[in-house]
N, C-alpha and C positions, 0 to 999 in steps of 0.2 A: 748699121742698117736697121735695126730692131729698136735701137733708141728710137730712131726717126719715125720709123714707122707707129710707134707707139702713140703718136702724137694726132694719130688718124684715127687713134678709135674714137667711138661716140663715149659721149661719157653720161651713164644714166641721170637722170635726176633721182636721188635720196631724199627720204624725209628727213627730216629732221629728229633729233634723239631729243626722248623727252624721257627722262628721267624718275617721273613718275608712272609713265604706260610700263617701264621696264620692272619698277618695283610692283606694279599689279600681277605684271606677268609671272613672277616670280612669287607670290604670294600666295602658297599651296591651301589656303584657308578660303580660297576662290574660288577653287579648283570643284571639281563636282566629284560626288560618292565612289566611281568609278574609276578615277583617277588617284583619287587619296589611296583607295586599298591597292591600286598597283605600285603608287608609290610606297609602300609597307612592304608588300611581293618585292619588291627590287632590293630594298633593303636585308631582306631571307636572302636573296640569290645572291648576292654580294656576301652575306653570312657565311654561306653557303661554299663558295668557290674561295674564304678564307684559308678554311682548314682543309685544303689541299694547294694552295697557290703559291706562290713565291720559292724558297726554300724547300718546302715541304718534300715535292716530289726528287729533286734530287739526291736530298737527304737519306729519303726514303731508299731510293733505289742505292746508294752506296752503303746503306746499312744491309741489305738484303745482299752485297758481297759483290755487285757491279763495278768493274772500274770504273776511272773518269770518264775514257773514250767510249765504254760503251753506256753509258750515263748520256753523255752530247747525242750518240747515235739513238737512245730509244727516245729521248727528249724531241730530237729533230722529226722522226718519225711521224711522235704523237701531231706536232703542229704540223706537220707535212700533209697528217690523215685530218686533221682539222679543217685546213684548206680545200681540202679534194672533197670535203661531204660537205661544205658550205657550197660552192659552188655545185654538184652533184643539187641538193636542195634549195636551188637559189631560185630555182623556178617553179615550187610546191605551190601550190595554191591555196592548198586546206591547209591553213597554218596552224590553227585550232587541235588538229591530230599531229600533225608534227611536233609544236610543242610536249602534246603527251607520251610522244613515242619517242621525242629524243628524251624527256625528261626519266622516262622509267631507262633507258637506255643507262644513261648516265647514275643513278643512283645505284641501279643494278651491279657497274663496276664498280662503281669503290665501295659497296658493302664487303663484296668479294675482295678484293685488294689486298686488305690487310693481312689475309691471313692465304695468303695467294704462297706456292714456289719462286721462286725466282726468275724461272722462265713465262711463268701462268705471269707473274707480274707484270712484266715486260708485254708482255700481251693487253694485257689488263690496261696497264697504261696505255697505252696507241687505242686501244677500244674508246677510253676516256676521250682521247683527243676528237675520236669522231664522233662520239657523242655532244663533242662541244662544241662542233661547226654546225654540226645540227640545230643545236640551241642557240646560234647566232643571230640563225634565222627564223628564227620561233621569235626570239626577241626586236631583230627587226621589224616582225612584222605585226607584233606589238606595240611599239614606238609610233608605226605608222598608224596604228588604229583609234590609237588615245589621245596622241598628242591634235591639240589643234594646230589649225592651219595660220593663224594669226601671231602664235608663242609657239611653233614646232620648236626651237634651241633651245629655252629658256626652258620647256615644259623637258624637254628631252635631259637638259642640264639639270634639274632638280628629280628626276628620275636616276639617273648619274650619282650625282649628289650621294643620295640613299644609298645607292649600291657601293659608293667607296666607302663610306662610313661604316658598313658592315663588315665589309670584306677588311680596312683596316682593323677590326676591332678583334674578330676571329682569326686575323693572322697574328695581333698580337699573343690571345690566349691559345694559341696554336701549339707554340712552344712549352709552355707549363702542362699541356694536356698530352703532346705525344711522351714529353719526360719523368711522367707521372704513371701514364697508364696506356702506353705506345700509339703506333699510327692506326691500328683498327681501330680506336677511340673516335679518332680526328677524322677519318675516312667515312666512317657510320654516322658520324656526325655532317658531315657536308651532304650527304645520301639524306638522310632524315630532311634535315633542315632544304633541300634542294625539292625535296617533295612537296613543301608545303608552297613552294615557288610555284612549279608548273601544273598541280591539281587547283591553286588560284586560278591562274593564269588560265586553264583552261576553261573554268566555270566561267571566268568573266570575257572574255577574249567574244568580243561582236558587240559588247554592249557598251553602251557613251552614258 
């Protein structure tokens, strides 16, 4: 019945793909003042959420003497609290302050982190996690502000872009920094570098 039915919908007319609008689109050298430096800011934030992402945090928490199970339980937690303060925040309006208040939020924990108890830890992380649903929407409503309406994917995809190339880059030196000179290293270092994200971000955040 669904097949059949499918056969009713209207079907839009598309333009046509032109392969040089896509490569203008995509051509951050086009792009204007305010845009270039967020694309830099997204490439820190991505930096940024390296050296605590991937591996990191559970490593972390089973060095500090956590079993697996309660590793999955503080783990689920964190993104559980990530969810509930993204929606919680999804209707802020002042995005310009929430950026700031999630960002010191966030830095705040993992300065502490490293040199945290084991239960402050565990705390510490689930703090993180809401600090980070916070900052979702800080960043959404960054995306919405800069990107234009013409290239919104392409501009949001080269924003993207920046921030994985960061974030791979700091997860890779991730590992020779916490084995070297442990996780308060790497933590202080995401806190640092995450600063320079959202005091950007909040100086420029209104303007095109």
């Amino acid at each position: 019945m669904s097949f059949l039915l499918s056969f009713t919908l209207i079907d839009e007319k598309k333009g046509e793909f032109n392969v040089q609008q896509a490569l203008r689109f995509l051509d951050f050298r086009k792009k204007g003042r305010t845009f270039k430096i967020f694309l830099f800011l997204f490439f820190t934030l991505g930096l940024a959420f390296g050296f605590r992402s991937g591996y990191v945090m559970p490593y972390f928490l089973s060095t500090v003497h956590f079993s697996t199970e309660d590793v999955g339980l503080i783990l689920g937690a964190m993104i559980l609290m990530a969810g509930l303060s993204s929606y919680v925040f999804s209707r802020c309006r002042d995005v310009k302050r929430l950026i700031l208040i999630s960002g010191i939020a966030y830095s705040a924990s993992l300065i502490f982190l490293g040199f945290a108890t084991p239960i402050l830890a565990a705390a510490l992380v689930i703090a993180v996690g809401f600090a980070e649903g916070m900052n979702s929407v800080g960043q959404e409503g960054i995306l919405s502000e800069i990107c234009e309406e013409e290239s919104y994917g392409t501009d949001i995809g080269l924003l993207m872009m920046g921030l994985h190339i960061g974030e791979s880059a700091s997860l890779a030196l991730s590992g020779i920094i916490i084995a070297n000179w442990g996780f308060a290293v790497s933590f202080i270092l995401a806190s640092t570098i995450h600063a320079v994200f959202y005091l950007g971000a909040f100086v420029l955040y209104g303007e095109k």
